[in-house]
mmCIF file of the N, C-alpha and C atoms, coordinates in Angstrom:
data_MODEL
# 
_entry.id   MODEL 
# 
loop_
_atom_site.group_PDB 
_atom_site.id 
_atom_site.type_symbol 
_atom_site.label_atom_id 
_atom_site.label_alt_id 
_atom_site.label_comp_id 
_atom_site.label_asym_id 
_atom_site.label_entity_id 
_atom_site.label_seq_id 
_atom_site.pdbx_PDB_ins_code 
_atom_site.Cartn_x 
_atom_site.Cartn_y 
_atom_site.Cartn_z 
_atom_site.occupancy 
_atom_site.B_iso_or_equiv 
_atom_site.pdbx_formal_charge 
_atom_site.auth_seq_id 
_atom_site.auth_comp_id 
_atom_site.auth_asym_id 
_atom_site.auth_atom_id 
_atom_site.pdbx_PDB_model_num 
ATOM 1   N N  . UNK A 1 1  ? -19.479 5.076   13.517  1.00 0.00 ? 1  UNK A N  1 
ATOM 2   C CA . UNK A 1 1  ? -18.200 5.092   12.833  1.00 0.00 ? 1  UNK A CA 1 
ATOM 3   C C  . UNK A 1 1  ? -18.389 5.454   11.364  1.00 0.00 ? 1  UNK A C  1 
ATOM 4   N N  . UNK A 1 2  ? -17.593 6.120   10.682  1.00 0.00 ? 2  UNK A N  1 
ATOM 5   C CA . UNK A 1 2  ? -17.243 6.267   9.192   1.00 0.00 ? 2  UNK A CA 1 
ATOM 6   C C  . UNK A 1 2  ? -17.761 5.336   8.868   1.00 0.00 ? 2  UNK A C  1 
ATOM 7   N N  . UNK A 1 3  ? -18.126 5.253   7.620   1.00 0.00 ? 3  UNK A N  1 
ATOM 8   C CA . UNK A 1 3  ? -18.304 4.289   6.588   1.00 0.00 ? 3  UNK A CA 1 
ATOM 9   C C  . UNK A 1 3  ? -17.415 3.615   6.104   1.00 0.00 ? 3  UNK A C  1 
ATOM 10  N N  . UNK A 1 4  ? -16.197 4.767   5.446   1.00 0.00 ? 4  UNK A N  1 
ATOM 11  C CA . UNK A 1 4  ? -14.833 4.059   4.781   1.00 0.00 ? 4  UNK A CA 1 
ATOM 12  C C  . UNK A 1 4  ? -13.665 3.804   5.750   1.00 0.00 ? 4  UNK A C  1 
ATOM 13  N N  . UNK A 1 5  ? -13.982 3.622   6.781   1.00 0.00 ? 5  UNK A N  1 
ATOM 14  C CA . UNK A 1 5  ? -13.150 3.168   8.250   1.00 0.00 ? 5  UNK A CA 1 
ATOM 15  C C  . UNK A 1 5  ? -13.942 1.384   8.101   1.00 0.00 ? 5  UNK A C  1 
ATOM 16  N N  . UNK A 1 6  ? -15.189 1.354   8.347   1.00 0.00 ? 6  UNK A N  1 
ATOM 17  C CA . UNK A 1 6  ? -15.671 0.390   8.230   1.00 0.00 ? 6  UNK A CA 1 
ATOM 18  C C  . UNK A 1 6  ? -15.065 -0.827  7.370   1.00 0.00 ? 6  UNK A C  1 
ATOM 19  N N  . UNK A 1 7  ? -15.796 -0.129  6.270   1.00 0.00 ? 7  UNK A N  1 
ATOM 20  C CA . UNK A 1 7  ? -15.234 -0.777  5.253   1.00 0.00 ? 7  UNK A CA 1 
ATOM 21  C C  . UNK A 1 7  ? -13.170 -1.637  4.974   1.00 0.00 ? 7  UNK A C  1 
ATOM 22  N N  . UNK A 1 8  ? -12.725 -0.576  5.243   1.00 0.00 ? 8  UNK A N  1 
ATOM 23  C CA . UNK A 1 8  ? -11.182 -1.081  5.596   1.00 0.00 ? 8  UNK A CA 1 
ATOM 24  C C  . UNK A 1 8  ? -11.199 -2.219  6.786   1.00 0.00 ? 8  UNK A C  1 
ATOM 25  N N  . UNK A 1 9  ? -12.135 -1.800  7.891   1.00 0.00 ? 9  UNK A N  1 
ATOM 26  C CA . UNK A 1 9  ? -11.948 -2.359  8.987   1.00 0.00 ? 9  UNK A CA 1 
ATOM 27  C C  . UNK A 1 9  ? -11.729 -4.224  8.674   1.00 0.00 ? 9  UNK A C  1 
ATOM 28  N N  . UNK A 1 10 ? -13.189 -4.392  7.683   1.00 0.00 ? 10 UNK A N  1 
ATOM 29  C CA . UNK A 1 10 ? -13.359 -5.809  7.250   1.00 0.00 ? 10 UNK A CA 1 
ATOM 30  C C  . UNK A 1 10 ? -13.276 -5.970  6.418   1.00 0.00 ? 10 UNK A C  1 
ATOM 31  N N  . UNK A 1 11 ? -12.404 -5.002  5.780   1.00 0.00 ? 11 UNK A N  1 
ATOM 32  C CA . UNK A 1 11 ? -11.351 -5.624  4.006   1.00 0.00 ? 11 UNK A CA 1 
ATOM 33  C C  . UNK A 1 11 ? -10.067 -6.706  5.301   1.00 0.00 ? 11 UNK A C  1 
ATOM 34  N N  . UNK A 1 12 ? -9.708  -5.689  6.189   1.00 0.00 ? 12 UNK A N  1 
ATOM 35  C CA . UNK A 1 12 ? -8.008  -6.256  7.205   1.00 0.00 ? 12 UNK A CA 1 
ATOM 36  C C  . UNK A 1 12 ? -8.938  -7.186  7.900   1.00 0.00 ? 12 UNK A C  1 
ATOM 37  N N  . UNK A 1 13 ? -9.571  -7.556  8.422   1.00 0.00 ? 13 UNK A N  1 
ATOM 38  C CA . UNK A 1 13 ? -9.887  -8.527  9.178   1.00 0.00 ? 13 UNK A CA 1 
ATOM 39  C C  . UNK A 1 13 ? -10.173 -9.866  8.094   1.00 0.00 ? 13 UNK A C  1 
ATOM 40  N N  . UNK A 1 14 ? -11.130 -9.551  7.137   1.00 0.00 ? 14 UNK A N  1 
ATOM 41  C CA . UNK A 1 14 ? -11.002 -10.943 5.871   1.00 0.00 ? 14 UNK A CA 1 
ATOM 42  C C  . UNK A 1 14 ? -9.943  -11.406 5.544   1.00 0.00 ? 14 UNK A C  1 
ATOM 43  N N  . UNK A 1 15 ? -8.966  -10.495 5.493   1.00 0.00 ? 15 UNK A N  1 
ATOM 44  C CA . UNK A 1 15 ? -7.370  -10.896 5.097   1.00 0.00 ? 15 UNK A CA 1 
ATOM 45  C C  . UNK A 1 15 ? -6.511  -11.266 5.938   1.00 0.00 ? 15 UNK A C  1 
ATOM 46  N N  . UNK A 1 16 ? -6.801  -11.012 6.794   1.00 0.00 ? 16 UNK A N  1 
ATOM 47  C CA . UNK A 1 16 ? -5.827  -12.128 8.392   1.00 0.00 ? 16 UNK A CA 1 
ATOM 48  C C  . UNK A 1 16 ? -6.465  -12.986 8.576   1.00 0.00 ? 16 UNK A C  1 
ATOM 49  N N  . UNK A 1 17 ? -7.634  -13.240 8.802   1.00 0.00 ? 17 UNK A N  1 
ATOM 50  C CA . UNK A 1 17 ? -8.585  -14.555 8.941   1.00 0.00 ? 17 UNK A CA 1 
ATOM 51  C C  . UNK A 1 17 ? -7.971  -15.833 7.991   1.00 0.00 ? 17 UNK A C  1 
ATOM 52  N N  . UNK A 1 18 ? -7.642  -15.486 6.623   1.00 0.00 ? 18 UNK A N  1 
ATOM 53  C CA . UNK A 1 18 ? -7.886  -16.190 5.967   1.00 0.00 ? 18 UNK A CA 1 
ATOM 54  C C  . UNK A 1 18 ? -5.820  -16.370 5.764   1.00 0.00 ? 18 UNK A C  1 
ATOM 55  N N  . UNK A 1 19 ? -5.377  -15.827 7.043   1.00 0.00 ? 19 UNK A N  1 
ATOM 56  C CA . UNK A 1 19 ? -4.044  -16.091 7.062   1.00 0.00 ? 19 UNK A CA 1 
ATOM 57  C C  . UNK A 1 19 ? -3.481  -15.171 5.931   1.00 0.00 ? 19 UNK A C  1 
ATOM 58  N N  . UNK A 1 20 ? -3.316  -14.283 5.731   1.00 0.00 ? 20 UNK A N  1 
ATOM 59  C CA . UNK A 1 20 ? -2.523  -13.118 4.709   1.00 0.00 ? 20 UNK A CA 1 
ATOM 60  C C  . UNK A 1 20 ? -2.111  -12.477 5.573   1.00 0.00 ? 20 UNK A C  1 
ATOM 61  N N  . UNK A 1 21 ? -0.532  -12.072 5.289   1.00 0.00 ? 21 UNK A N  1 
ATOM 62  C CA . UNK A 1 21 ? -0.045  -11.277 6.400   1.00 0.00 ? 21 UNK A CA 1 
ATOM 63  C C  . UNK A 1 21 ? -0.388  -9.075  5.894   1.00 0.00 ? 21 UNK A C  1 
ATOM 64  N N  . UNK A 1 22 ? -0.788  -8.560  6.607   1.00 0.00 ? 22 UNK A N  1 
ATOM 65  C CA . UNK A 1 22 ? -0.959  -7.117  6.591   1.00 0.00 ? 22 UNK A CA 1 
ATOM 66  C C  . UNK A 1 22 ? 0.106   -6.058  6.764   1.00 0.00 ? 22 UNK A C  1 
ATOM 67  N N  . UNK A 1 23 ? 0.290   -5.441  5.891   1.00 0.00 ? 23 UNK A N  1 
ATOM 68  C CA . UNK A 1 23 ? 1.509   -4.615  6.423   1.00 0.00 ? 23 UNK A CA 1 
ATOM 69  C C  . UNK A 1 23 ? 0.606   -2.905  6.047   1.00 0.00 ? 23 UNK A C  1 
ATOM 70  N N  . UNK A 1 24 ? 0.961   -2.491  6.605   1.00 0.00 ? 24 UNK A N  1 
ATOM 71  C CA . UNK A 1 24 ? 0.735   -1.007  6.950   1.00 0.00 ? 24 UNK A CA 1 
ATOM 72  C C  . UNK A 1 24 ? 2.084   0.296   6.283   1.00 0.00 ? 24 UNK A C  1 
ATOM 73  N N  . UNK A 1 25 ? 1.785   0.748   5.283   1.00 0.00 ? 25 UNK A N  1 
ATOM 74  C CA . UNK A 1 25 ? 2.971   1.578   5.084   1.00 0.00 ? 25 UNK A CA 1 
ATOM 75  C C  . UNK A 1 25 ? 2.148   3.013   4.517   1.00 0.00 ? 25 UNK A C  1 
ATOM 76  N N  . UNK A 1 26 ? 3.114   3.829   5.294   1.00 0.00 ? 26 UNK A N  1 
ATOM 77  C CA . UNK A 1 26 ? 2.598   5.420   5.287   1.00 0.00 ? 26 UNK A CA 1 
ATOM 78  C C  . UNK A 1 26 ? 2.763   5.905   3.798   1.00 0.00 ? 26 UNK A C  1 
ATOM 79  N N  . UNK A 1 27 ? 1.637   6.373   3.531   1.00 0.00 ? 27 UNK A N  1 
ATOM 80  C CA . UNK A 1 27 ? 1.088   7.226   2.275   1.00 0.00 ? 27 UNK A CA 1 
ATOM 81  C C  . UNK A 1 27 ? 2.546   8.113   1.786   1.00 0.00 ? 27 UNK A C  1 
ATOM 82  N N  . UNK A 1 28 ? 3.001   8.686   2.885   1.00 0.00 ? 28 UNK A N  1 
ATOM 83  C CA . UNK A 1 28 ? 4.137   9.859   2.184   1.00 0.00 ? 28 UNK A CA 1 
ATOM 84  C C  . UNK A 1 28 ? 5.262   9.193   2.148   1.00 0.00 ? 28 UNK A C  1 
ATOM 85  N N  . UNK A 1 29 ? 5.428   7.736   2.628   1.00 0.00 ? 29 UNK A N  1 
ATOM 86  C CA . UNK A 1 29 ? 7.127   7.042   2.222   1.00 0.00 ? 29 UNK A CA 1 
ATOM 87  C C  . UNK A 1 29 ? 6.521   6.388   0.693   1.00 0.00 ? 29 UNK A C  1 
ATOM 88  N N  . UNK A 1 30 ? 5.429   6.102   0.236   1.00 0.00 ? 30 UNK A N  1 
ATOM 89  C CA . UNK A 1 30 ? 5.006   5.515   -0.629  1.00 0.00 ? 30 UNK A CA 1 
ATOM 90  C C  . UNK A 1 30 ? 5.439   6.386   -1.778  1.00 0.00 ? 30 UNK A C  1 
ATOM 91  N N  . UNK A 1 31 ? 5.120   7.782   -1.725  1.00 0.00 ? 31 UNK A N  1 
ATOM 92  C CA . UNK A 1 31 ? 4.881   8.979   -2.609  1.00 0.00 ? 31 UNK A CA 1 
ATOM 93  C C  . UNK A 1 31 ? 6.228   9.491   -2.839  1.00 0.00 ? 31 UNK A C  1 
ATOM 94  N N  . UNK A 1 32 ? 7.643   9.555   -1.694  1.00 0.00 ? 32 UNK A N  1 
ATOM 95  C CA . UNK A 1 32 ? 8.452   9.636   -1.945  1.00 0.00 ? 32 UNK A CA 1 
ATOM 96  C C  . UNK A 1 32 ? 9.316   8.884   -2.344  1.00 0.00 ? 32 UNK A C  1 
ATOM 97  N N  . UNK A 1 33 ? 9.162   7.449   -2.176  1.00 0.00 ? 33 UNK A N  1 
ATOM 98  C CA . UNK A 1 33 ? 9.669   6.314   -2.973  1.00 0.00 ? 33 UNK A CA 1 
ATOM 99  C C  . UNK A 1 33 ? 9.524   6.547   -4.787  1.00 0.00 ? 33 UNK A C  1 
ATOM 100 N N  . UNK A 1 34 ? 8.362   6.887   -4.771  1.00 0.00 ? 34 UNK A N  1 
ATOM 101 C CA . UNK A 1 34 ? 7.991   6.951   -6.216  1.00 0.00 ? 34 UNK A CA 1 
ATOM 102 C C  . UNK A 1 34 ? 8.614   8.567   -6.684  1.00 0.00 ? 34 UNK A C  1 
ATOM 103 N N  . UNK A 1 35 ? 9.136   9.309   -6.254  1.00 0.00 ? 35 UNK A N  1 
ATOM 104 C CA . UNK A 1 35 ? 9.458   10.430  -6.617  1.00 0.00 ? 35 UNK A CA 1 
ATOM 105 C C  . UNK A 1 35 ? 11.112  9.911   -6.767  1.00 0.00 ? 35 UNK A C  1 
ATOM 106 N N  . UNK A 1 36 ? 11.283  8.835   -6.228  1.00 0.00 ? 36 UNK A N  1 
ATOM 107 C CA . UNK A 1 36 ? 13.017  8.791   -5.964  1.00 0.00 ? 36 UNK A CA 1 
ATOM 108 C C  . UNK A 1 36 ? 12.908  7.703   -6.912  1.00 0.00 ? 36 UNK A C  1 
ATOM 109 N N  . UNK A 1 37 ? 12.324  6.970   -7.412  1.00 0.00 ? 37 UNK A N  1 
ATOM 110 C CA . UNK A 1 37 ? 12.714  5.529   -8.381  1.00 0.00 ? 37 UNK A CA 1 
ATOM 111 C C  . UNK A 1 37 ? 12.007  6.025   -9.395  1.00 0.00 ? 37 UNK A C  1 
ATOM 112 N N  . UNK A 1 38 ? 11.240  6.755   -9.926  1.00 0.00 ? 38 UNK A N  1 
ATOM 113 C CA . UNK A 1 38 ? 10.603  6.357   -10.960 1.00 0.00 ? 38 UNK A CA 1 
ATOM 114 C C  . UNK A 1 38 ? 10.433  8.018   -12.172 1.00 0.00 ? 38 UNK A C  1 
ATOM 115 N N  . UNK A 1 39 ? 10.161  8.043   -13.394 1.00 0.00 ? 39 UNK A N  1 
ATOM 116 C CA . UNK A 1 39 ? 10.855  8.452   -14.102 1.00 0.00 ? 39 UNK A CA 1 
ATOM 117 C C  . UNK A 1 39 ? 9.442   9.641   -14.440 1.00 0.00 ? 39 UNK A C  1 
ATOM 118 N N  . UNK A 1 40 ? 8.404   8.668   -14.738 1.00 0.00 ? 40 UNK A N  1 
ATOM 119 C CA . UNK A 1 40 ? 7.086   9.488   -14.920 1.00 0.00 ? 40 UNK A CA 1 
ATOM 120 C C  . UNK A 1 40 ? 6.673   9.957   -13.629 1.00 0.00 ? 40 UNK A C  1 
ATOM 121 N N  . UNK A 1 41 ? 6.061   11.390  -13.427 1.00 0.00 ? 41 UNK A N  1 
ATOM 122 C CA . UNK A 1 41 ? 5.401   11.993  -12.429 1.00 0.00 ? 41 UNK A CA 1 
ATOM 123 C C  . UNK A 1 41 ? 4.179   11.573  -12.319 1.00 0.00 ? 41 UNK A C  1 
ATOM 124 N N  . UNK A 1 42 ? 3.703   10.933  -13.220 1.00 0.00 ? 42 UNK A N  1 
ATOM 125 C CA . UNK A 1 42 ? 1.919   10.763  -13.084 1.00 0.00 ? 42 UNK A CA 1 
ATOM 126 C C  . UNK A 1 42 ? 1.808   9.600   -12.284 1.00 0.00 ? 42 UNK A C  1 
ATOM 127 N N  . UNK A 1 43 ? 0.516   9.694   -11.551 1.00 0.00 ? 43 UNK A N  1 
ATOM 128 C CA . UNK A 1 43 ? 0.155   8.226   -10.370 1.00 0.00 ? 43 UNK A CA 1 
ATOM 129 C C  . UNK A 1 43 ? -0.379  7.365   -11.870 1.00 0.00 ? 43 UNK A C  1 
ATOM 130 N N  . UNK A 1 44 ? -0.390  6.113   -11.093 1.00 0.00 ? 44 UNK A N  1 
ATOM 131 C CA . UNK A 1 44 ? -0.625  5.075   -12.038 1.00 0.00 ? 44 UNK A CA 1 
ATOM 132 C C  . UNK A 1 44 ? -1.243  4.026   -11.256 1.00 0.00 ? 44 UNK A C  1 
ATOM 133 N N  . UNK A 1 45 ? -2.220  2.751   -11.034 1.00 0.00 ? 45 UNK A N  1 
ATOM 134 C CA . UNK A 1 45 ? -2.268  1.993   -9.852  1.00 0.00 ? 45 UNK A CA 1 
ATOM 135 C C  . UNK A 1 45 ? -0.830  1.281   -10.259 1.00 0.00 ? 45 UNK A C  1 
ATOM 136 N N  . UNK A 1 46 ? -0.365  0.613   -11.363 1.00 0.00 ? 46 UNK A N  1 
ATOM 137 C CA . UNK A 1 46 ? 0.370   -0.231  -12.113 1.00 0.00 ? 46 UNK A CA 1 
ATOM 138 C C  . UNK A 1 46 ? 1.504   0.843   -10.971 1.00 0.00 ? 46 UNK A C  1 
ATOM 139 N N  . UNK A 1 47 ? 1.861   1.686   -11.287 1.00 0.00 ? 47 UNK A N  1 
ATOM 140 C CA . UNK A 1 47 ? 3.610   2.226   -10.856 1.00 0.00 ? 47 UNK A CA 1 
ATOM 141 C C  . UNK A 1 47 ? 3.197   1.880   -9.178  1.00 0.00 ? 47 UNK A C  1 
ATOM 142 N N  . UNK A 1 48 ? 1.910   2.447   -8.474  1.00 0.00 ? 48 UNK A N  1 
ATOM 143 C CA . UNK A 1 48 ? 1.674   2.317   -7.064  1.00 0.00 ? 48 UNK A CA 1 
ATOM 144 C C  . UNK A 1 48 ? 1.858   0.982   -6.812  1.00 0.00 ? 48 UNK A C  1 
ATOM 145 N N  . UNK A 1 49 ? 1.400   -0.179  -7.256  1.00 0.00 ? 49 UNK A N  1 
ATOM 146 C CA . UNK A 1 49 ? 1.543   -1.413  -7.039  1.00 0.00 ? 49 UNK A CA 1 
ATOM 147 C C  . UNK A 1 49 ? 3.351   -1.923  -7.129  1.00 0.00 ? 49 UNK A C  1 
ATOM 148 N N  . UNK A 1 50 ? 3.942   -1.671  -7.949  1.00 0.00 ? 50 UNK A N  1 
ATOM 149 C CA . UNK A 1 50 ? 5.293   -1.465  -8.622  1.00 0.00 ? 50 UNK A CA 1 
ATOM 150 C C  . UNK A 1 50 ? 6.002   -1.479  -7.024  1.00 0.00 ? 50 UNK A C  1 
ATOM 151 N N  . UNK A 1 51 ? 5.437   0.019   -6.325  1.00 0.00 ? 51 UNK A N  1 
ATOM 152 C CA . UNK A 1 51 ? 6.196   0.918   -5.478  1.00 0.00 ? 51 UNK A CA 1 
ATOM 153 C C  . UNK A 1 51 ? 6.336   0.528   -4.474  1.00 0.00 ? 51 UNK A C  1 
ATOM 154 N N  . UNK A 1 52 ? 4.367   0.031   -4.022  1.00 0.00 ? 52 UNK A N  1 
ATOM 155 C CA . UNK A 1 52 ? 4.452   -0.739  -2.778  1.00 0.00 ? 52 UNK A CA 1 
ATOM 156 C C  . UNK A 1 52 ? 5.211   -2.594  -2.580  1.00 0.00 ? 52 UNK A C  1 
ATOM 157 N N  . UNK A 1 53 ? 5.055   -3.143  -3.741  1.00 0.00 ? 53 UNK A N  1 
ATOM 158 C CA . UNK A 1 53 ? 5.632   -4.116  -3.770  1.00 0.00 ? 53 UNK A CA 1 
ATOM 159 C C  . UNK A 1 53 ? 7.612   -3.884  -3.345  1.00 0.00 ? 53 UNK A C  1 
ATOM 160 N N  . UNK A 1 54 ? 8.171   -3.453  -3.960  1.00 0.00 ? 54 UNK A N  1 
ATOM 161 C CA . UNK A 1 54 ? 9.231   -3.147  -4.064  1.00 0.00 ? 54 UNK A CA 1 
ATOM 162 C C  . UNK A 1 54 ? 9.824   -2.745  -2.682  1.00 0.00 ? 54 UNK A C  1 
ATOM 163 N N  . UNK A 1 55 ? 9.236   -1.666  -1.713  1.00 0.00 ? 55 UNK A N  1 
ATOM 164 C CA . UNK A 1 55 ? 9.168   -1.412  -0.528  1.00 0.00 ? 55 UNK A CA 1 
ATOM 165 C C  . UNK A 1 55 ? 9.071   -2.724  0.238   1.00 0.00 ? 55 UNK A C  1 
ATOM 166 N N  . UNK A 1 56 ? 8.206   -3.641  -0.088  1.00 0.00 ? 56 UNK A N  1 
ATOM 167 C CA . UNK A 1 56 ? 8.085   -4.625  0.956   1.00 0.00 ? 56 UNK A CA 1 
ATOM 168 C C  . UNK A 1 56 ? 9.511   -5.196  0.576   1.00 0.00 ? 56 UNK A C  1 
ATOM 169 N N  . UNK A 1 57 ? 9.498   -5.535  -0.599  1.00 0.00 ? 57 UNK A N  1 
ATOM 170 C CA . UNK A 1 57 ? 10.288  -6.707  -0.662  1.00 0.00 ? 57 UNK A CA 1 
ATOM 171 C C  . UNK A 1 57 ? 11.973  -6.163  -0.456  1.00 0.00 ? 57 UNK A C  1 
ATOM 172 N N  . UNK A 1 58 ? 12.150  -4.762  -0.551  1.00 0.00 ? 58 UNK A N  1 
ATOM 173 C CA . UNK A 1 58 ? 13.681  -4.044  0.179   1.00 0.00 ? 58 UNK A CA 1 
ATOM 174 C C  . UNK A 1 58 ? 14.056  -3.642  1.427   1.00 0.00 ? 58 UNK A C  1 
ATOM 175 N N  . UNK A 1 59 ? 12.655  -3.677  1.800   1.00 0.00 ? 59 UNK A N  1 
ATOM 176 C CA . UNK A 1 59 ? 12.489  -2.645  3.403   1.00 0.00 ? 59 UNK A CA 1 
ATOM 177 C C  . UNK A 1 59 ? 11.646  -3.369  4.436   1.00 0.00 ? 59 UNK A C  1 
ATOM 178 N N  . UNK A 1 60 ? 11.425  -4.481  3.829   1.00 0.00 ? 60 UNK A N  1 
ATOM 179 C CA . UNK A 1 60 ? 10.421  -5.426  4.723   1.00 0.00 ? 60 UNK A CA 1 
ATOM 180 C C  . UNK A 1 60 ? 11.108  -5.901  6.299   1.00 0.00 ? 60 UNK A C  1 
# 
């Protein structure tokens, strides 16, 4: 297997174990969210974090 498959594999498994719930959201609703709310074009982790939070907490 991949390496960076791996790696994800037992980032999601440490994080359900330890009871955190996982949500899964596609790269291009992420990218177009941020094209529709937000003002600067440049990626940011700060605006990505912003984006994905916001998604959960409207669309959850």
């Amino acid at each position: 297997m991949h390496g960076a498959f791996l790696t994800r594999a037992y980032l999601l498994s440490g994080l359900r174990v330890t009871g955190r719930k996982v949500y899964t959201i596609n790269p291009l609703a992420v990218a177009r969210y941020r094209e529709r709310h937000s003002v600067v074009r440049a990626k940011s982790d700060h605006l990505d974090t912003m984006a994905l939070a916001n998604i959960l907490r409207v669309d959850a």
